[in-house]
C-alpha positions as CSV (number, residue, x, y, z in Angstrom):
1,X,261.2,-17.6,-41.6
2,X,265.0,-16.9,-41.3
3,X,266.1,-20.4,-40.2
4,X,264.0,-21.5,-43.2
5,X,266.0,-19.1,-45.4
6,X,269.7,-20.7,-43.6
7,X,268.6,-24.3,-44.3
8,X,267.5,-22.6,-48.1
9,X,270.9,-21.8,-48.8
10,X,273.1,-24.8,-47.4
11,X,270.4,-26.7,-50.0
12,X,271.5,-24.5,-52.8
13,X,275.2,-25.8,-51.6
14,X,276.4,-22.6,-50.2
15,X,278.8,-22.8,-46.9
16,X,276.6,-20.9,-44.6
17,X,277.6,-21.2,-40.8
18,X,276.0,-21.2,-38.0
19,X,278.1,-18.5,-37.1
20,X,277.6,-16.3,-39.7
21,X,273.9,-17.2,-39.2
22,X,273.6,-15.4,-35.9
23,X,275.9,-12.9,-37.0
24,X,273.2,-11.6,-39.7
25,X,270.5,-11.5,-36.7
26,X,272.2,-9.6,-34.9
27,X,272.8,-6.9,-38.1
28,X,269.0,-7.4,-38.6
29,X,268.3,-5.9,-35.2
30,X,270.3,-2.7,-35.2
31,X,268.7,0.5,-36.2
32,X,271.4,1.2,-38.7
33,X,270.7,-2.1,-41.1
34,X,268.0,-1.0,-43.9
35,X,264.5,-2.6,-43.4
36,X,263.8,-3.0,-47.5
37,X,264.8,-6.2,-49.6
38,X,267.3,-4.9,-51.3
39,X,268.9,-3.7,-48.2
40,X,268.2,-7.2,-47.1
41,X,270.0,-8.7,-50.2
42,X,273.3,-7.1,-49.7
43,X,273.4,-7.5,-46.0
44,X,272.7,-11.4,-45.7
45,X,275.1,-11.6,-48.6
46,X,277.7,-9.7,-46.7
47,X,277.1,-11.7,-43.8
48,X,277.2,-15.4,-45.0
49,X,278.7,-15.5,-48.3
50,X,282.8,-15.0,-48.2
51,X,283.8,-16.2,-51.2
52,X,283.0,-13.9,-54.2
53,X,283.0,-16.8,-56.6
54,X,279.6,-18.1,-55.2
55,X,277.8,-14.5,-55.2
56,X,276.3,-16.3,-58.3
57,X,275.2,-19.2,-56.8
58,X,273.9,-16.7,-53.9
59,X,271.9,-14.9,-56.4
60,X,270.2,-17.5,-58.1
61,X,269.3,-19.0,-54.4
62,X,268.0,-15.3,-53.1
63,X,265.9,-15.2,-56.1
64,X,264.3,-18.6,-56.0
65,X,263.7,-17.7,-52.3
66,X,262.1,-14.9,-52.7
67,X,260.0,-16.5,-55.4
68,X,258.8,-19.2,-52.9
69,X,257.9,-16.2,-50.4
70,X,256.2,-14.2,-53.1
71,X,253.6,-17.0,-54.0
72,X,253.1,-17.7,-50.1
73,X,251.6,-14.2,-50.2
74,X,247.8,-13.3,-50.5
75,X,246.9,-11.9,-54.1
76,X,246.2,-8.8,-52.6
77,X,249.5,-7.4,-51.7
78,X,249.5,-4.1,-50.5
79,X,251.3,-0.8,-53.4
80,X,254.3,0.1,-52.1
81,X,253.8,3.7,-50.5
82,X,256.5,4.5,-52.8
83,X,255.3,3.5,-56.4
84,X,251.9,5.3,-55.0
85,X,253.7,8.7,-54.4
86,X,255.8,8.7,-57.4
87,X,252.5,8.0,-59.4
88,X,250.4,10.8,-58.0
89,X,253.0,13.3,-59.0
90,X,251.6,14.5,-61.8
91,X,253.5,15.4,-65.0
92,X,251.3,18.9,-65.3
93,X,251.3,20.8,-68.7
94,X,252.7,24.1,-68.8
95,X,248.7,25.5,-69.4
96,X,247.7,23.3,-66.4
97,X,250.3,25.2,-64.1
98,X,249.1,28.3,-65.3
99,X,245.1,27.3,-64.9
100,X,246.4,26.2,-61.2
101,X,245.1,29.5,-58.6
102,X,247.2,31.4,-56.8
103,X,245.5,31.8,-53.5
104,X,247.9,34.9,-52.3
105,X,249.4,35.0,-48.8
106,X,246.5,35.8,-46.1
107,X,244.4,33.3,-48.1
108,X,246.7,30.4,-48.3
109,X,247.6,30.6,-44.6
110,X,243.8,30.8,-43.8
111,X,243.8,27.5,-46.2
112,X,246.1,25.9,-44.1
113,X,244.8,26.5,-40.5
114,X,241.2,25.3,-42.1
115,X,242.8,21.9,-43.2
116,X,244.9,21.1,-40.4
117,X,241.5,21.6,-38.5
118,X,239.6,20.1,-41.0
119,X,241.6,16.9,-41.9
120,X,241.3,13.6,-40.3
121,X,243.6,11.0,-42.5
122,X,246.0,10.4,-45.0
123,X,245.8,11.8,-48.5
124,X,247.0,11.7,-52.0
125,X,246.8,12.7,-55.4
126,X,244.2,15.4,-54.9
127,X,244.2,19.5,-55.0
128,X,242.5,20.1,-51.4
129,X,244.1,18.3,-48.5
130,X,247.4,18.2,-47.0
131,X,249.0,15.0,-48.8
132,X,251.5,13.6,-51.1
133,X,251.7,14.3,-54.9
134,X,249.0,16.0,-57.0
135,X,248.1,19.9,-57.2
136,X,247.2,21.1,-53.6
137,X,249.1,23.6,-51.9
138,X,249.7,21.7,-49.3
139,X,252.0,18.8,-48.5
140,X,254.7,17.6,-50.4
141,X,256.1,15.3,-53.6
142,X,253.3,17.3,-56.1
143,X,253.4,20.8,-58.1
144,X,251.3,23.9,-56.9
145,X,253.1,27.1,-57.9
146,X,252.7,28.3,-54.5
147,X,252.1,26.5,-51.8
148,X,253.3,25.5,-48.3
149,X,255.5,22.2,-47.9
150,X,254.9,19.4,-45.5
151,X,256.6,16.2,-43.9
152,X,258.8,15.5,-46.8
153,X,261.0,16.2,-49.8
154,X,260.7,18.4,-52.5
155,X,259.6,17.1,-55.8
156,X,261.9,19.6,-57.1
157,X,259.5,22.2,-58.4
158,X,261.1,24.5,-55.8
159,X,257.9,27.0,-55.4
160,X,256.8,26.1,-51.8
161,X,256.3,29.8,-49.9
162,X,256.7,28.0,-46.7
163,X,258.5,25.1,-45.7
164,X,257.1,22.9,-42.2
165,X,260.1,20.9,-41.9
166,X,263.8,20.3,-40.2
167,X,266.1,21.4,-42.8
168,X,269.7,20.7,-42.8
169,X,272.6,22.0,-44.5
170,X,276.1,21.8,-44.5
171,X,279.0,23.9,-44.4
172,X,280.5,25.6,-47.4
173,X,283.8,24.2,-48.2
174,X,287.1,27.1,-47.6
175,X,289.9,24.7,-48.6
176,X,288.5,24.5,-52.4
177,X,291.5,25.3,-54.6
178,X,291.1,23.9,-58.3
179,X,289.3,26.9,-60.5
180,X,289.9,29.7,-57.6
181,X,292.8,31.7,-59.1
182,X,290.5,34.0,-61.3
183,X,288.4,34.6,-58.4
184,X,291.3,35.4,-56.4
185,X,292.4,38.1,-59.1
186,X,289.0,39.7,-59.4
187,X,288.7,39.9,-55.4
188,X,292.2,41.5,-55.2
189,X,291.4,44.6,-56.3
190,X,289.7,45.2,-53.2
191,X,292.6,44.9,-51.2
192,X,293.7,47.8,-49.3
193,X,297.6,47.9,-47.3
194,X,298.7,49.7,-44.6
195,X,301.7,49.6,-42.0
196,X,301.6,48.1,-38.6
197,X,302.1,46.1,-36.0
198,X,306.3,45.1,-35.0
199,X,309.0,46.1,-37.5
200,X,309.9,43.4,-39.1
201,X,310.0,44.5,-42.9
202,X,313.2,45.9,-44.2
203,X,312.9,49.2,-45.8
204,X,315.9,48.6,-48.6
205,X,315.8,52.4,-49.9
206,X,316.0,54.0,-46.5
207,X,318.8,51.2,-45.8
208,X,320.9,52.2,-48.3
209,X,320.5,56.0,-47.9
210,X,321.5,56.0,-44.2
211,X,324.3,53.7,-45.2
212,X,325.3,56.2,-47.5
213,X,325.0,59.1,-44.9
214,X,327.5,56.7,-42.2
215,X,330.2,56.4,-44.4
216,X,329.7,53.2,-45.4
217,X,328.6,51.7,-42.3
218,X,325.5,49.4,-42.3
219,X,322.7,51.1,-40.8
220,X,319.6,48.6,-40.8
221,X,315.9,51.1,-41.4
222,X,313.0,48.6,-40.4
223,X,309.2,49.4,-40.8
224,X,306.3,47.6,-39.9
225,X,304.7,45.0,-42.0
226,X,302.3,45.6,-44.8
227,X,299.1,43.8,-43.8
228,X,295.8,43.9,-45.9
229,X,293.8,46.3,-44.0
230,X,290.2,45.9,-45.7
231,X,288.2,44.5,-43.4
232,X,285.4,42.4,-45.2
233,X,282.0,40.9,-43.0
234,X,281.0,37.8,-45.9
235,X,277.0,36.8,-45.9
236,X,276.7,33.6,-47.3
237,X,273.0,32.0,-48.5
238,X,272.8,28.2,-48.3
239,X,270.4,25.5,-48.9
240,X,268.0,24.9,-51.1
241,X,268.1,26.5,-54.5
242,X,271.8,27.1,-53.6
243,X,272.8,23.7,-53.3
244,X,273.0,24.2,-57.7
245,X,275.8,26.6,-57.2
246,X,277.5,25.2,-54.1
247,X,280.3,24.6,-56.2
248,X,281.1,28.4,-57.3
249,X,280.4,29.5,-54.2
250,X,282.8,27.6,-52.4
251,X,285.6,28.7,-55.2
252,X,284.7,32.4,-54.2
253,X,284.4,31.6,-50.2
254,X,288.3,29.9,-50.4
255,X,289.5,32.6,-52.9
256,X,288.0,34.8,-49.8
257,X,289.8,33.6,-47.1
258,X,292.8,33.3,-49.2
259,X,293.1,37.1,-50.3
260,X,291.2,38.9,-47.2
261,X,293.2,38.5,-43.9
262,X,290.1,40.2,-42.0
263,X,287.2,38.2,-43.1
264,X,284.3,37.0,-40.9
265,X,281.6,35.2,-42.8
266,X,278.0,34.1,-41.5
267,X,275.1,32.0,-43.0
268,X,271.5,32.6,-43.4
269,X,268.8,30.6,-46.0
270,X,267.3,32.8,-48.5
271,X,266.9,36.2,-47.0
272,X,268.6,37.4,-44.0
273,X,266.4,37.9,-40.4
274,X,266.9,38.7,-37.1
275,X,269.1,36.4,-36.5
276,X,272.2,34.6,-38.8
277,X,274.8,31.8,-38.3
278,X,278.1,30.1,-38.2
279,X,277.8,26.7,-38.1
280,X,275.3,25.0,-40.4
281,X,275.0,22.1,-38.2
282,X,274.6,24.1,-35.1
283,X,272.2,26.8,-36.7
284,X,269.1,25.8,-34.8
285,X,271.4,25.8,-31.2
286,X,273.8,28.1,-31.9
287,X,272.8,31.3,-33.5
288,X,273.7,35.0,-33.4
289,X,271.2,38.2,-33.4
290,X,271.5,40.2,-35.9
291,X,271.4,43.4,-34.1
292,X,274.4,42.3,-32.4
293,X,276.0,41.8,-35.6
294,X,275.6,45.3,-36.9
295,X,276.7,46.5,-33.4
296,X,280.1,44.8,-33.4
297,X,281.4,45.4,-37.2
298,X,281.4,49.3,-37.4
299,X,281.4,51.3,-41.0
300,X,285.2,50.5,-41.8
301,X,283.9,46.8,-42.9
302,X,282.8,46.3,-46.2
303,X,279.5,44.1,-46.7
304,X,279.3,41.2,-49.2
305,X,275.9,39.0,-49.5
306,X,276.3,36.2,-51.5
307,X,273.0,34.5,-52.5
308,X,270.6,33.4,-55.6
309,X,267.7,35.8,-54.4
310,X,265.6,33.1,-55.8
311,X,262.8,32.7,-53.2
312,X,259.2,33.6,-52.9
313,X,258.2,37.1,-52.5
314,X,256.8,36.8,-49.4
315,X,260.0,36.0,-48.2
316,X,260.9,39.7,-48.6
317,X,258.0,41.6,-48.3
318,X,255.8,39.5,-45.7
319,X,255.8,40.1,-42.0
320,X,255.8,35.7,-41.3
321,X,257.0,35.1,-45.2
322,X,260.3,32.9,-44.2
323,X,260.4,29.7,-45.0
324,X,261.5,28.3,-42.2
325,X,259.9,30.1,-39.7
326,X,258.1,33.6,-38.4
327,X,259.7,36.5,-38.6
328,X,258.1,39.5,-36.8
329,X,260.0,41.9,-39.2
330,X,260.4,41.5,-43.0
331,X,263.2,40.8,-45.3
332,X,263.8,43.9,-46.9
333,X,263.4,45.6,-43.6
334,X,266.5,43.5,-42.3
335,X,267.9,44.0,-45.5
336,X,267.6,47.7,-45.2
337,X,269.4,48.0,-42.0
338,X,272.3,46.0,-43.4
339,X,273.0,48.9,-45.9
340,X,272.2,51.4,-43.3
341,X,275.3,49.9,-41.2
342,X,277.6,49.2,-44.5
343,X,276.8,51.6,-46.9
344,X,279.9,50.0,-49.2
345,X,277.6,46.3,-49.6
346,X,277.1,44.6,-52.7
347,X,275.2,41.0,-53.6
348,X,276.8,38.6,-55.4
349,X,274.4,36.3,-57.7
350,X,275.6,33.1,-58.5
351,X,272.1,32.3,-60.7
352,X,273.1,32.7,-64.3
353,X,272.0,36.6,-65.6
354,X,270.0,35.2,-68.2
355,X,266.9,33.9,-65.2
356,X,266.8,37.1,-63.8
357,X,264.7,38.4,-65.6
358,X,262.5,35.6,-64.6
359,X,263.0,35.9,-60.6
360,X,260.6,38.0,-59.1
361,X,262.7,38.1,-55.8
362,X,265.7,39.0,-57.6
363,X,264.0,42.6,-58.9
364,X,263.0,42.8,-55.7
365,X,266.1,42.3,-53.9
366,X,268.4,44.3,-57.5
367,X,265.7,47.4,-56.1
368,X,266.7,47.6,-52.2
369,X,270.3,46.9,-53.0
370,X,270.1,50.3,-55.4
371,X,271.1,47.6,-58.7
372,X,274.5,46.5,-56.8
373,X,273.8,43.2,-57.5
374,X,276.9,41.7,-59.6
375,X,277.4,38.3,-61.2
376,X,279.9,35.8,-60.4
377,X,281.8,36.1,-63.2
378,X,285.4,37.5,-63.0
379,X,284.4,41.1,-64.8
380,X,281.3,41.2,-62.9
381,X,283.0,40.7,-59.9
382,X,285.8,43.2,-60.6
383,X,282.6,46.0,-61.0
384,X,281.6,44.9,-57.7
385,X,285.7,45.4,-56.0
386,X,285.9,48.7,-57.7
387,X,282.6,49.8,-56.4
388,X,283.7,48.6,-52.5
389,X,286.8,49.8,-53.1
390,X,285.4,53.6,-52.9
């Protein structure tokens, strides 16, 4: 069909080589070329068109091609998998959400198992089976205000309990400086100084005065540097409903490393577990226990979680409630021994005030962090310094 399409275009008066011919064959068999037409389209244009004065003359030909190829076809031409999936997501009414049953969380896993044993093909569109689109609680691409993701994206309802895919995130970004100063300010007041290490620091007063005492001989007085002695351990929330704020965030992670000299950070999705991260890219291969954390940063660090506690209550109060996977302990339990270890802790919600009220999970989360859940707003953060700061 291809040689069909080269002889199509030197017709239509376009210099097409032979050259350039096998050059687009050989783009059309690597993994990395797209399969669809339009990827198609931009590739063979790439490929045999050099001049940008006949990407005209190329257009009109691609189109009359494809026209040619389109009336070759049966009548019956297959609905793009696509179109299907964007048309069985339903445009639900705020009553038919609410009419929609919450099943609860024994129930809906029970639910699950019986599908996955039950199920034999494809679906879509419906409110039982594991598909795409429509009201069931199970699959993905539809609305069901609590129900368990499968195999594919969020329509962007965010109200999946439980998640049965390979997430990734990236990295929050330290070397963001445009709109950081006012962080910077509010986070300064946690700052704490102290003397040591080698003396390097003139002290000017005591200079002067053993000057004096010498009879006007210099006598030099050093002291060890001033170094910012708070210690601060950083726990940052990413993915998901925090990709919205990933901006602020990464204002207050560099005005972090810029004002705390002792700062470790690590990352965890939602609600923290028995286990947290470093590396977003590495999290599934390179994790750390969370036991061990608490064992290695003793009392003297000061605890900072930084999340949108917006996530489904199970996710906190459910023995197997994450997400992303089982966790034989819940969230508030881990959440618990956090505070146990740093008394001095405080959350940070990027999630404007005015939804709180609407977040179950952040009540939840305001309750076991005994209300020192703060804004990130500059006076909300200050509250939050002072209160470390004690």
């Amino acid at each position: 069909m291809l040689i069909n399409f080269f002889y199509h275009l030197r017709s239509h008066k376009l210099p097409v080589s032979v050259q350039e011919y096998l050059t687009l064959l050989e783009l059309l068999r690597s993994s990395a070329t797209p399969i669809n037409l339009d990827g198609f389209y931009h590739v063979a244009r790439m490929t045999l068109v050099k001049d940008e004065t006949l990407y005209d003359r190329y257009d009109k030909a691609f189109g009359a091609y494809y026209e040619q190829i389109e009336a070759a076809l049966p009548s019956e031409k297959e609905i793009p998998m696509e179109w299907l999936i964007k048309e069985f997501q339903k445009k639900l009414s705020p009553e038919e959400k609410a009419a929609l049953e919450k099943h609860g969380w024994e129930k809906l896993m029970e639910l699950f198992k019986k599908r996955l044993e039950e199920q034999k093909g494809r679906h879509a569109g419906g409110n039982k089976w594991i598909g795409t689109g429509g009201s069931s609680p199970f699959g993905h691409g539809g609305y069901h205000p609590e129900g368990i993701r499968v195999g594919g994206p969020s329509a962007g309802n965010r109200t999946a309990v439980k998640v049965w895919d390979k997430r990734e995130y990236r990295d929050y970004d330290d070397q963001q400086e445009l709109g950081t100063r006012n962080f910077k300010m509010a986070l300064r007041r946690l700052r704490r100084f102290a003397r040591e290490g080698a003396n390097l620091e003139l002290d000017l007063d005591d200079t002067i005065r053993s000057t004096a005492q010498n009879a006007g001989y210099l006598d030099l007085k050093m002291v060890p540097e001033r170094h910012n002695a708070v210690k601060v351990l950083m726990l940052l929330d990413v993915g998901g409903s925090m990709d919205d704020h990933i901006v602020r965030v990464e204002e207050l992670f560099s005005a972090a490393r810029s004002e705390f000299r002792n700062l470790e950070v690590y990352y965890f999705h939602n609600c923290p577990y028995e286990y947290l991260w470093r590396n977003n890219k590495r999290r599934y291969d390179e994790s750390f226990d969370t036991w061990d954390i608490i064992r290695k940063y003793n009392d003297d660090w000061r605890l900072i979680i930084v999340g949108d506690a917006t996530m489904s209550p199970y996710e906190i109060l459910h023995i197997g409630g994450s997400v992303e996977h089982y966790n034989e302990e819940t969230g508030a339990v881990w959440l618990k021994r956090l505070l146990d270890a740093w008394p001095n802790a405080v959350w940070l919600n990027p999630e404007p005030k005015a939804y709180w009220t609407y977040r179950q999970s952040i009540a939840i989360i305001q309750n076991i962090m005994e209300q020192r859940m703060f804004g990130i707003t500059v006076s909300d953060m200050e509250q939050a310094m002072q209160l470390l700061s004690k």
